[in-house]
C-alpha positions as CSV (number, residue, x, y, z in Angstrom):
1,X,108.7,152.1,113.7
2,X,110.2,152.1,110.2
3,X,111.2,148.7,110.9
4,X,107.7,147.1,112.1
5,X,106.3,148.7,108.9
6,X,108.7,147.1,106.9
7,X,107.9,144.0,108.5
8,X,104.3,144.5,107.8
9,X,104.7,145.6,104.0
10,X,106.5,142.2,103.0
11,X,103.7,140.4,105.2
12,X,101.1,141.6,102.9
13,X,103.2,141.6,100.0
14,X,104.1,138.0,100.8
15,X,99.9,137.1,101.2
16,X,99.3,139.4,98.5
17,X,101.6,136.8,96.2
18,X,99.9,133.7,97.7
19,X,96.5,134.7,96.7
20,X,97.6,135.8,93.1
21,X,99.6,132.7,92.7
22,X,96.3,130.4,94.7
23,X,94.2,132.2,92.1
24,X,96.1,131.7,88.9
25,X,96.5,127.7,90.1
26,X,92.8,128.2,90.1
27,X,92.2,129.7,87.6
28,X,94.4,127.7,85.1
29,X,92.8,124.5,86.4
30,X,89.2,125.6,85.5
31,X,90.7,125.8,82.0
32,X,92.3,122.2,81.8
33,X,89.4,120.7,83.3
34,X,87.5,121.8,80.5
35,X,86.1,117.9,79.4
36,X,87.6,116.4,76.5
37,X,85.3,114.5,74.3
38,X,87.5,111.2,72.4
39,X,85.7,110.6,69.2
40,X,87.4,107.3,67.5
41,X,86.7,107.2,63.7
42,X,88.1,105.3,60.7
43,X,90.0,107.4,58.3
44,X,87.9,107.8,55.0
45,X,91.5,109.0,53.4
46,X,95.1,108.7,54.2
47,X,96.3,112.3,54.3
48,X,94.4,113.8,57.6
49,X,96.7,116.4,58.2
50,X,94.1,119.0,58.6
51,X,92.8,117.5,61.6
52,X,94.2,119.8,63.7
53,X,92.7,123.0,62.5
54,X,89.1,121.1,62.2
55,X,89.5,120.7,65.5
56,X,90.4,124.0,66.2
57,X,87.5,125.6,64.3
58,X,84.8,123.5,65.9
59,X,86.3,123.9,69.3
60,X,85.2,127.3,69.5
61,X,81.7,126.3,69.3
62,X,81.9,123.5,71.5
63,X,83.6,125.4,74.2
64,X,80.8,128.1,73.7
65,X,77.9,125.8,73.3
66,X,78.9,122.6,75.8
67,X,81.8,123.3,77.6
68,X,84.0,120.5,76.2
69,X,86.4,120.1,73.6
70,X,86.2,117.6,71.0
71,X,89.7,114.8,70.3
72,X,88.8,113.3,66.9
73,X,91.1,109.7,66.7
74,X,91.3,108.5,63.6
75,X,91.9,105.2,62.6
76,X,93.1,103.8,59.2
77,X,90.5,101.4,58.2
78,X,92.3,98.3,57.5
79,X,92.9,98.2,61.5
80,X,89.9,99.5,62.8
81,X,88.1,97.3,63.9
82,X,91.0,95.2,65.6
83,X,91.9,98.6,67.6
84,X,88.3,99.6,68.5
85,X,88.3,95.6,70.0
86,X,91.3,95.9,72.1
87,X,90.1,99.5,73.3
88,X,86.2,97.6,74.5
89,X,88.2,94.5,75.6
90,X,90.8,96.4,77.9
91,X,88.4,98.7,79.5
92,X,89.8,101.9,77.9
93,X,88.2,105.2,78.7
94,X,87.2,106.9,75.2
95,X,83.9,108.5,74.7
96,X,82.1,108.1,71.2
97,X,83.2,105.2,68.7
98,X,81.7,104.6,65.3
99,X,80.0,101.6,64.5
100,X,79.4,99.6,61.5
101,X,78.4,95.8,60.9
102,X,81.5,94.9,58.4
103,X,83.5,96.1,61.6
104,X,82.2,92.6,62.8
105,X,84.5,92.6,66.2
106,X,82.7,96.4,66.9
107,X,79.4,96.2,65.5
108,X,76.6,96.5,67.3
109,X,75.1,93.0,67.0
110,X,78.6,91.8,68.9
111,X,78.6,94.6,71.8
112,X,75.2,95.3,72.6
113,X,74.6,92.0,74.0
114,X,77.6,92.7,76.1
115,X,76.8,95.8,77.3
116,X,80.0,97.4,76.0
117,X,77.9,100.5,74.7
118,X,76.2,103.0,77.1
119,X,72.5,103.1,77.6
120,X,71.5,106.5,76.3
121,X,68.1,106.3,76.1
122,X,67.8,109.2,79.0
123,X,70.7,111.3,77.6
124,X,68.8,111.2,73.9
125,X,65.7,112.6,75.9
126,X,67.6,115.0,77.4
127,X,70.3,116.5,75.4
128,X,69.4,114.9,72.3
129,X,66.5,117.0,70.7
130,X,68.0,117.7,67.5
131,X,69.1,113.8,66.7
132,X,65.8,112.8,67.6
133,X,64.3,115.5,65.1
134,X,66.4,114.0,62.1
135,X,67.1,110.4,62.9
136,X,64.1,108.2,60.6
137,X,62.0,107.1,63.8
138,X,62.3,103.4,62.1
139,X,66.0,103.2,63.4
140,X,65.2,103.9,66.8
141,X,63.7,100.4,67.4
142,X,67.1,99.0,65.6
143,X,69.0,100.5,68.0
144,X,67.4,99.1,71.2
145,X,68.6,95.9,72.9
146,X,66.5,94.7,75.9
147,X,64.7,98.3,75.9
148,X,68.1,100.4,76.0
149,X,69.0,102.8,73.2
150,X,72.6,102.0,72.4
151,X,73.1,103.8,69.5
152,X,72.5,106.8,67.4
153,X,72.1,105.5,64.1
154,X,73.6,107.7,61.2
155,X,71.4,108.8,58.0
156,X,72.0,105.8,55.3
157,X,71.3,104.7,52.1
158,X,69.4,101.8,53.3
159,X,67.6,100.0,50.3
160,X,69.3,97.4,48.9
161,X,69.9,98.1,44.9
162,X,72.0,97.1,42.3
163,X,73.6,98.8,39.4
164,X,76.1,98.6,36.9
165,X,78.8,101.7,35.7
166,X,79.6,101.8,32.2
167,X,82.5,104.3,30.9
168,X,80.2,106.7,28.7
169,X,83.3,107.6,25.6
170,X,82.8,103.6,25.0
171,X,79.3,103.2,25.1
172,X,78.9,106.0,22.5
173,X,82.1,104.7,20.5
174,X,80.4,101.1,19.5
175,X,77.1,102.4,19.8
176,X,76.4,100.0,23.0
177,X,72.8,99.5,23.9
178,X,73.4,99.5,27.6
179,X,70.0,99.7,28.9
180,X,68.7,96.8,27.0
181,X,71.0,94.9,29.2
182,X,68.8,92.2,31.4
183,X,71.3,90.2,32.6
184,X,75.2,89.4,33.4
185,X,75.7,87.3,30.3
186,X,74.0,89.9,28.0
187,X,77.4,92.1,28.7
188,X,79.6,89.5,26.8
189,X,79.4,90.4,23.1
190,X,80.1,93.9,24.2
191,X,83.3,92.2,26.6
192,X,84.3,90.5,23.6
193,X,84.4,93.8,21.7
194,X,86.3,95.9,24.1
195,X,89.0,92.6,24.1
196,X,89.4,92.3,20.5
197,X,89.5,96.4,19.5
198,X,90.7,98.0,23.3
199,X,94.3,97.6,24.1
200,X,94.9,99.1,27.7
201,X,91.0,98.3,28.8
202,X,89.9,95.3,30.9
203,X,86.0,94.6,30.5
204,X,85.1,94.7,33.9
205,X,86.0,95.3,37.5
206,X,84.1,94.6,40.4
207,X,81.0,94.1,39.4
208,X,77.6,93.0,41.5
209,X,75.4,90.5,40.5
210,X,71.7,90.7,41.6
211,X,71.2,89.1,44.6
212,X,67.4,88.4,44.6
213,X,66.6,89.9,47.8
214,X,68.4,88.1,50.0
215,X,69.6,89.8,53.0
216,X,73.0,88.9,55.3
217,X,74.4,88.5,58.9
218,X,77.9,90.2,58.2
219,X,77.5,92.2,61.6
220,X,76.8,88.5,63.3
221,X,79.6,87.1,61.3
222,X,79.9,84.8,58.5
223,X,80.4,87.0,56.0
224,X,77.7,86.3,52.9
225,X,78.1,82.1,54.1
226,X,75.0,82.2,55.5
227,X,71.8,84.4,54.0
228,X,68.2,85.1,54.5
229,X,65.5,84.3,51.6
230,X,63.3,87.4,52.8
231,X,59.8,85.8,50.9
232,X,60.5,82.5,53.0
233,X,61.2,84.2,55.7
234,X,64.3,81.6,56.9
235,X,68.1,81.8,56.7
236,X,69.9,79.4,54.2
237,X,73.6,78.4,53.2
238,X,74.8,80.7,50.1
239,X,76.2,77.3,48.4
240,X,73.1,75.8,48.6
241,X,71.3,78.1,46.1
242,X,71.5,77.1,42.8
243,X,71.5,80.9,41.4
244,X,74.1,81.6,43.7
245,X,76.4,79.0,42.5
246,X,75.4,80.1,38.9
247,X,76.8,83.6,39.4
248,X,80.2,82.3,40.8
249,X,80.4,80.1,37.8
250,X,79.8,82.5,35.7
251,X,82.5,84.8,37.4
252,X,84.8,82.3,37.0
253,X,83.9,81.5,32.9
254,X,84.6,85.5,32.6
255,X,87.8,85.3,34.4
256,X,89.4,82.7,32.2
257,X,88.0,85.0,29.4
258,X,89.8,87.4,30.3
259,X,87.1,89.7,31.2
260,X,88.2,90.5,34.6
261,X,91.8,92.1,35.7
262,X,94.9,89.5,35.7
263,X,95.6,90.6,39.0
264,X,92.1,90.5,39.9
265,X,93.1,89.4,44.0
266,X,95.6,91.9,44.5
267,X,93.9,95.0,42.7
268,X,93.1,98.0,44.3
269,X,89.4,98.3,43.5
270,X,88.7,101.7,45.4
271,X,91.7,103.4,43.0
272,X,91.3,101.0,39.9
273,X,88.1,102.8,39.1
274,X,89.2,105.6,39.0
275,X,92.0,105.0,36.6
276,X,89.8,104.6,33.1
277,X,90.8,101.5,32.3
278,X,87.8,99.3,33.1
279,X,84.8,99.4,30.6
280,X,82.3,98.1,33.1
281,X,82.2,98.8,36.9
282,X,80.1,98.5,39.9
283,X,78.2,101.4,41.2
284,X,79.4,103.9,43.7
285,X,76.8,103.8,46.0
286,X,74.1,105.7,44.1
287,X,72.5,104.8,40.9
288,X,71.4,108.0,38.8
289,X,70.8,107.5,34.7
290,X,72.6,110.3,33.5
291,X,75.4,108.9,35.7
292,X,76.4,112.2,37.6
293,X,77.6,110.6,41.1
294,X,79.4,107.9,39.4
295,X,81.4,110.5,36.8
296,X,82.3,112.4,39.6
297,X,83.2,109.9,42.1
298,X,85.6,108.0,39.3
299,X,86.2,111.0,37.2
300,X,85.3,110.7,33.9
301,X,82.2,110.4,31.8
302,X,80.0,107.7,32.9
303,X,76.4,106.1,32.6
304,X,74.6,104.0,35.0
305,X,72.1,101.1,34.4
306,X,69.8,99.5,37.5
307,X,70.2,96.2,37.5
308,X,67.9,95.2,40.8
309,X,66.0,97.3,43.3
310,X,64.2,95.6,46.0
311,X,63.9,98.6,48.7
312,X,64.9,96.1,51.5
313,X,66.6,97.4,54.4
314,X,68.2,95.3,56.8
315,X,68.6,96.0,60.7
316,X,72.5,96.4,59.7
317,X,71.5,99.9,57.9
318,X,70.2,101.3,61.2
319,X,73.1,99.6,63.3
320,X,75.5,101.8,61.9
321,X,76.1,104.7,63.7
322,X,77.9,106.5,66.8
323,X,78.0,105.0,70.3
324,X,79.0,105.9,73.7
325,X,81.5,103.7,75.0
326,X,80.3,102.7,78.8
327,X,83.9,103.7,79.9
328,X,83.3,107.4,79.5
329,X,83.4,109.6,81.4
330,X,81.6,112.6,79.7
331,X,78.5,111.0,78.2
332,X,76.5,113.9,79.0
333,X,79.0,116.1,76.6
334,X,79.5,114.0,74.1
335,X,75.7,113.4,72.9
336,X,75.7,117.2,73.6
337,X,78.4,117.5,70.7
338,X,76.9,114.8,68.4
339,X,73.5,117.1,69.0
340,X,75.0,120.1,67.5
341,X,76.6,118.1,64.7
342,X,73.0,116.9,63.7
343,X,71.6,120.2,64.5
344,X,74.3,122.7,62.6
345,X,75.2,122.2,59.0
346,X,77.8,123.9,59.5
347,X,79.6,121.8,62.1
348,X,79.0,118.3,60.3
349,X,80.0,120.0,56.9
350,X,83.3,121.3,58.5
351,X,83.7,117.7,60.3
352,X,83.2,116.4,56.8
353,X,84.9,118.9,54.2
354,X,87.3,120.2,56.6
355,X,88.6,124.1,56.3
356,X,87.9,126.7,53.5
357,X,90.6,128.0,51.8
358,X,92.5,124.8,52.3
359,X,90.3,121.7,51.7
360,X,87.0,123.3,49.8
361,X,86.6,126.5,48.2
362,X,82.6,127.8,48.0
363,X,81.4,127.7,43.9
364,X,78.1,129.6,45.3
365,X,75.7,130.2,47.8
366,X,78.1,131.1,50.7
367,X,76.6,132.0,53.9
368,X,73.1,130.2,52.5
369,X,71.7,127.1,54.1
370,X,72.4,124.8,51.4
371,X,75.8,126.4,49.5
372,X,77.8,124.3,46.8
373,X,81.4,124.2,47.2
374,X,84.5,122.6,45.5
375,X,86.6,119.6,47.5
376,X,90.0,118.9,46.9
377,X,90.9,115.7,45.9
378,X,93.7,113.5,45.2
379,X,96.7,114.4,45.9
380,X,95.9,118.0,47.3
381,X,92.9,116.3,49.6
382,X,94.5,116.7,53.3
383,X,91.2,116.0,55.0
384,X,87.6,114.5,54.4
385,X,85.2,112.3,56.6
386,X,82.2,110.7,54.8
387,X,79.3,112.4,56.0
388,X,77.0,109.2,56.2
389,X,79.8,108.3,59.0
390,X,79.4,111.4,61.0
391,X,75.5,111.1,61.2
392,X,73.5,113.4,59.3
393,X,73.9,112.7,55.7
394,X,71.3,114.9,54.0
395,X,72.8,118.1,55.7
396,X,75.4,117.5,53.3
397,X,76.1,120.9,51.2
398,X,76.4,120.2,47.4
399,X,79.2,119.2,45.8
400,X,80.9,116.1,43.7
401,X,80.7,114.1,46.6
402,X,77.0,114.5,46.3
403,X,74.6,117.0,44.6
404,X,71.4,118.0,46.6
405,X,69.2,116.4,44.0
406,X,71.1,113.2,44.7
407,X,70.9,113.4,48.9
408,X,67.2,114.1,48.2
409,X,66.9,110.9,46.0
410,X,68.1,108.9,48.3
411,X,66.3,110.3,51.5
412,X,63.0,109.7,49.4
413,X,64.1,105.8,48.2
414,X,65.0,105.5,51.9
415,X,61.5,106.4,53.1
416,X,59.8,104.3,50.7
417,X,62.2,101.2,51.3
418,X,61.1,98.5,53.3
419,X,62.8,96.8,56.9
420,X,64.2,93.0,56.3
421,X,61.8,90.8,58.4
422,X,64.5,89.8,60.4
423,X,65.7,93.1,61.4
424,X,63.4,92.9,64.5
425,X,64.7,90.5,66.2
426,X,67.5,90.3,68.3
427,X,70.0,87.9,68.0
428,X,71.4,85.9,70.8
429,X,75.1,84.8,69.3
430,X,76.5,83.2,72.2
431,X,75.9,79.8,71.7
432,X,77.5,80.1,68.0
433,X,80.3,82.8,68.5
434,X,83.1,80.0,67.7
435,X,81.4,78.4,64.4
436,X,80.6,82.5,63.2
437,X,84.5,83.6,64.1
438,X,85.5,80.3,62.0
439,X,83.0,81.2,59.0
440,X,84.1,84.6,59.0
441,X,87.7,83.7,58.5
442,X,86.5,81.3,55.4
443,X,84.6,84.1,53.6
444,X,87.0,86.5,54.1
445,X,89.7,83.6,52.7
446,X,87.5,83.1,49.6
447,X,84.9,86.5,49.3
448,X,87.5,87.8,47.0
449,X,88.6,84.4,44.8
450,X,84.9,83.9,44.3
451,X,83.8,87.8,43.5
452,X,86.6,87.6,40.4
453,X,86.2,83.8,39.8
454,X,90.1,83.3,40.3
455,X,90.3,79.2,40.4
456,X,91.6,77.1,37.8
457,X,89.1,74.0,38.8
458,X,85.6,75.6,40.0
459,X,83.8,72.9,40.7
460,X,86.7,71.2,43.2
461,X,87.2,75.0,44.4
462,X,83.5,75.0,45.7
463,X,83.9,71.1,46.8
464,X,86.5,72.3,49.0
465,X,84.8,74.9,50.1
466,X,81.8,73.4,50.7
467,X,83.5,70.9,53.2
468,X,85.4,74.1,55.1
469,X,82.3,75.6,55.6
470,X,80.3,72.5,56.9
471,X,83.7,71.3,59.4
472,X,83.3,74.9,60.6
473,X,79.4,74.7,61.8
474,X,77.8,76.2,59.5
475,X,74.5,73.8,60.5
476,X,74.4,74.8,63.3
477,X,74.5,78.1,62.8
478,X,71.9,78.1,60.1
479,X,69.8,75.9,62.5
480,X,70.6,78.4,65.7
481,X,69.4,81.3,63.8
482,X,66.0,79.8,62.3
483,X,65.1,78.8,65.7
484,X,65.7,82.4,67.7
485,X,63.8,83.9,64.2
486,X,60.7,81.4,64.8
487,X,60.5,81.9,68.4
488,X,60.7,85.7,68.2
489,X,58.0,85.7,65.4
490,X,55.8,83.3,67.5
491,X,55.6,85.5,70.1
């Protein structure tokens, strides 16, 4: 008797174990098949180390609220768009990419024909409430190809403007009427100046010349080779325009001056500014007269001067943005993740400034809608994402990146800015994919000779140009282009 219930005891004890050891395979498998969400993303800085906790922090909300982790992979820039390619071309399952027209191999205008982006248009319906509520209802129509919403465009600063940065201490040191400045060549007494009494300053770095409202195809290809004249309502070769060629020349007069850096090809322009050592710059992005973004951006005293502001947006502005990939597998969780980035502050702030405590500190208004808080930069900086990348730009919480009055700014110069009239149509590049690969590779050859005028001879520099672009098609690409744009606008 002892012995059967023996017997019996390790029988139960023996199922009891299966079914504890059946439930905890079960039970530890709900966990790992928890979705996770691949979000690929250029790097807006080198040091990212904080990734890890960011993604930590938001993963408790996107567990709670979706049911799916997020995988941020993060891409230095210079390779982006060459890794984002061979992910589309190999058939790679990833979930959200980012997507922006000088990422010409990933933009929109290149994958949308190809279907290589999800249709969404039912999951923005469904899921999407909150990006619908914030997104300007002019991009939607951008982000449409053959009725099929392919991309959630990201909050921009979409009209075109131009403005110059001038370093304030030497403005106010020779009494330098900046705002009486109409045009480039009205700079050069003040170059000559800055030559003759500055040891240690160059004149002028980077600088943007008006471009007189002419729009370009740099998410077709082609860099700025080929343009289009908005009031004639046709697209034209750059070298053909007289005031184009002007502005090059002159580039190259002030290079010989000496008004430009020496090593004006090989300059860092993104860290240069920030050094103090240029007199003269191009703006940051946003053009305020007492200067505020561009003293904090470069980190010194600065004013800023308009040069140009036509409030033309091109379709490119609303073709940058976040798409699904059509290999993923969770599209219904990741455009429920980008929905709570555009719906809570909080989320695209942390996405963007990373953790407090270790990459902001709050300066007030902690726990408040709209706080202002303290980034770290240079050297201490370990994360940061620009928000304009992420989506919802104005969400942004104050700070030197940008101040609320700034954000608001912008958001109203974006509503009053007008769409390019070639923005509606859509392009069919097919038939000049080979000449637009082969312009690209010119411009981006000669973009950077030609923006500091670094050529001994100008005129045989532009000759040889000249023939480089015409051996590469650029005819035929200009004729291609004005023929899809009358046929569209015919209809």
């Amino acid at each position: 008797m002892v012995i059967i219930m023996k017997k019996k005891i390790k029988a139960i004890a023996a199922m009891l174990a299966a079914i504890m050891v059946t439930g905890c395979i079960a039970g530890c498998g709900q966990k790992d098949e928890i979705p996770t969400v691949t979000w690929y993303m250029p790097k807006s800085i080198d040091n990212m180390s904080s990734q890890q906790l960011v993604e930590d922090e938001l993963n408790k909300i996107f567990e709670k609220e979706v049911g799916a982790r997020l995988k941020l992979v993060l891409i230095d820039d210079a390779s982006y768009a060459e890794k984002i390619n061979v992910a589309i071309n190999s058939g790679e399952e990833f979930d959200i990419m980012f997507v922006a027209p000088w990422y010409t191999s990933t933009s929109y205008d290149t994958n949308a024909p190809k279907n290589n982006f999800m249709d969404i248009t039912e999951l923005i319906d469904k899921y999407g409430s909150d990006i619908k509520a914030k997104v300007d209802p002019r991009a939607w129509d951008y982000a449409t190809y053959d009725g099929k919403v392919q991309l959630i465009p990201s909050q921009w600063k979409i009209y075109q403007e131009v403005g110059w940065v001038f370093k304030k201490d030497l403005v106010e040191k020779y009494n330098f009427d900046y705002k009486s400045v109409k045009a480039p060549k009205d700079l050069e007494p003040y170059f000559d100046t800055l030559l003759a009494n500055e040891q240690g300053i160059t004149p002028v770095l980077d600088i943007a010349f008006p471009n007189w409202g002419y729009t370009d195809i740099i998410s077709m290809g082609g860099g700025r080779t080929v343009l289009f004249d908005e009031e004639k309502e046709e697209f034209f070769y750059a070298m053909d325009d007289e005031r184009i060629l002007a502005d090059y020349k002159l580039r190259n007069e002030w290079y010989k001056k000496g008004y430009f850096p020496k090593d004006a090809l090989t300059v860092n322009d993104a860290e240069a500014k920030k050094t103090g050592k240029y007199a003269v710059m191009k703006d940051c992005g946003t053009i305020t007269e007492d200067g505020e973004k561009s003293s904090a951006s470069y980190g010194f005293p600065c004013v800023d001067l308009e040069v140009e502001n036509h409030g033309v947006a091109s379709a490119d502005d609303f073709r940058t943005g976040q798409a699904i990939s059509r290999t993923s597998e969770h599209p219904e969780e990741a455009i429920k993740i980008l929905n709570l980035v555009w719906k809570d502050p909080y989320i695209s702030n942390t996405l963007a400034y990373g953790i407090e405590g270790i990459d902001y500190v709050y300066e007030s208004g902690k726990g408040t809608d709209n706080p202002t808080v303290v980034p770290k930069e240079g050297a201490d900086r370990t994360w940061a994402l620009w928000h304009n990348f992420i989506g919802p730009l104005f969400d942004q919480w104050d700070s030197s990146w940008n101040s609320t009055e700034a954000l608001q700014e912008i958001q109203q110069k974006d509503a009053e800015a007008t769409i390019s009239k070639k923005a509606s149509v859509q392009f069919d590049t097919q038939a000049i994919t080979t000449e637009l690969a082969a312009l690209s590779e010119i411009w981006q050859s000669s973009e950077r000779v030609l923006q500091y005028g670094v050529m001994t001879d100008f005129d045989e520099y532009i000759s040889d140009l000249d023939k480089k672009c015409k051996a590469a098609g650029i005819e035929k690409v200009i004729n291609e282009l004005n023929k899809q744009y009358k046929e569209a606008k015919s209809k």
